[in-house]
Phi, psi and omega in degrees: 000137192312287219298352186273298223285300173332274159015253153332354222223303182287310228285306170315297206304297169324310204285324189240128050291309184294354167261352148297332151262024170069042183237333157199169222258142170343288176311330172272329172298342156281327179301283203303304212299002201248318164308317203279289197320323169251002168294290216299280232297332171312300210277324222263325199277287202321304177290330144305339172291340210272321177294335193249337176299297197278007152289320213273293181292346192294293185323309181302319212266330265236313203271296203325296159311351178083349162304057198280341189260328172286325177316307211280344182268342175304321216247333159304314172312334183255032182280332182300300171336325199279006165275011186229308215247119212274165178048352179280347168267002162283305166344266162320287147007288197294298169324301166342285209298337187293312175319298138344312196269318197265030185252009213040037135240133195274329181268304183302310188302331194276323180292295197306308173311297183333315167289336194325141184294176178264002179255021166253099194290326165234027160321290178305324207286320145006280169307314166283337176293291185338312191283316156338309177280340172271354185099339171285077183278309172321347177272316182268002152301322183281319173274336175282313204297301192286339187301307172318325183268357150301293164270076170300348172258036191233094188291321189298311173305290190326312211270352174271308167322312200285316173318289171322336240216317156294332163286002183232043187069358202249059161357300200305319198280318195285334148325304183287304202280356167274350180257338149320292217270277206312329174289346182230029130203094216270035177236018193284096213297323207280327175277321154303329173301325197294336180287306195303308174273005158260350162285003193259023179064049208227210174237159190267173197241096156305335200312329193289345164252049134022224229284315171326326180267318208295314269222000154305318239007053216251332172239208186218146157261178189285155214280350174261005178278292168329320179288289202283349190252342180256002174256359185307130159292304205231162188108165183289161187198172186260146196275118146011104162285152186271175188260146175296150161095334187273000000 
C-alpha cells in the first residue's frame, strides 16, 4: 500500500540521514526510523480519513434516499483511495457489489463480490447464494468454507454453510462445520437446533434467522414475511423485476 511504502520510504530516509552526518549512531537510527515510520504513518491514515468519512456519510444520505446509482458512483470515486488505505477496497467492493445485486444487475454484482474483503461476511455469504443458485455449488462451497475461517462468529454465515453441504448430501461435514461454530458460540439456540436435526437425519430449520436468511434467496419465505421484505427501506430486498418485453 502507497501510504506503508510512504512512510517507510520518509521514515528511512530521516532515520539514517544522521548517521550519515554524523549526528547519531547506527542503533539510534534504526530506533528513530521505526518511530518516525509509525508517527508518518498515523498522519498519512488521519488525512486519508478526513477524505473517506464525508464520502462515506454522502453514500449513506445518498442510499437513504434511494439515489442508488449515485451511491454507487460515490463509492467507485473512492476505489483509488484504496492503494493508500490497507483493506478498504475489499470494502468498498463488497458495498458495490451488494448495491449491483440490489439495482438488478446481477452479473456486475457477482464480479463485484469476487472482490469483496473476507472479512465482509456478509458480502461473501451473499456471493455463494448467488452461485449457488446458479448450479455452482463447489464454487459456492469454496468461498464459504475460506469466508468461515475467517468470521468464526457468524451464525447465519455458518449455518448456510452447513445448509449447502447438506443439501448436497454430504450430512457428516455440515455437522462438523456447526459443531465447529458452537465451540465458539456455544450458546447459540438456532445452531444447536440446526445440529440436533441433522444429526437426528432431519432437515435443518432456517427459519430461525427469519428475514436475514429468506433475503438470500435460497428459500421463499413464508407470505406475509414476504409482504414485509418487499415493502422494507432498507436492507436486502428482491432486485427490480424487468418488464417483459423492455
Amino acid at each position: 500500500m502507497y501510504s506503508i511504502l510512504l512512510s517507510l520510504s520518509l521514515s528511512l530516509l530521516l532515520g539514517f540521514s544522521g548517521v550519515f552526518l554524523d549526528w547519531w549512531h547506527w542503533g539510534w537510527a534504526i530506533l528513530f526510523t521505526i518511530v518516525l515510520a509509525f508517527v508518518i504513518w498515523i498522519l498519512i491514515a488521519r488525512a486519508i480519513a478526513k477524505r473517506i468519512q464525508p464520502a462515506m456519510e454522502q453514500v449513506q444520505r445518498q442510499m437513504q434516499a434511494q439515489h442508488l446509482q449515485l451511491a454507487f458512483q460515490s463509492l467507485e470515486d473512492l476505489l483509488p483511495l484504496g492503494k493508500w488505505v490497507p483493506l478498504l477496497k475489499g470494502q468498498v467492493l463488497a458495498q458495490m457489489g451488494m448495491l449491483a445485486i440490489h439495482m438488478g444487475d446481477k452479473q456486475k454484482g457477482v464480479d463485484l463480490l469476487e472482490g469483496a474483503s473476507l472479512r465482509n461476511a456478509d458480502a461473501r455469504l451473499m456471493l455463494a447464494c448467488l452461485r449457488y443458485k446458479d448450479g455452482e455449488v463447489d464454487r459456492a462451497l469454496s468461498v464459504l468454507d475460506l469466508t468461515s475461517k475467517v468470521n468464526k462468529k457468524h451464525a447465519l454465515l455458518h449455518n448456510t454453510y452447513a445448509w449447502m453441504l447438506a443439501k448436497a448430501g454430504k450430512r457428516d461435514q455440515a455437522q462438523a462445520v456447526l459443531a465447529a461454530f458452537l465451540k465458539k458460540d456455544a450458546n447459540n439456540a438456532a445452531t444447536k437446533d440446526n445440529l440436533l436435526r441433522l444429526q437426528n437425519n432431519q432437515r435443518m430449520n432456517m427459519a430461525h434467522f427469519e428475514m436475514h436468511w429468506y433475503v438470500l434467496g435460497l428459500e421463499a419465505p413464508p407470505q406475509q414475511m414476504g409482504m414485509q421484505m418487499r415493502r422494507a427501506p432498507k436492507g436486502f430486498r428482491e432486485p427490480p423485476k424487468r418488464k417483459k418485453g423492455g
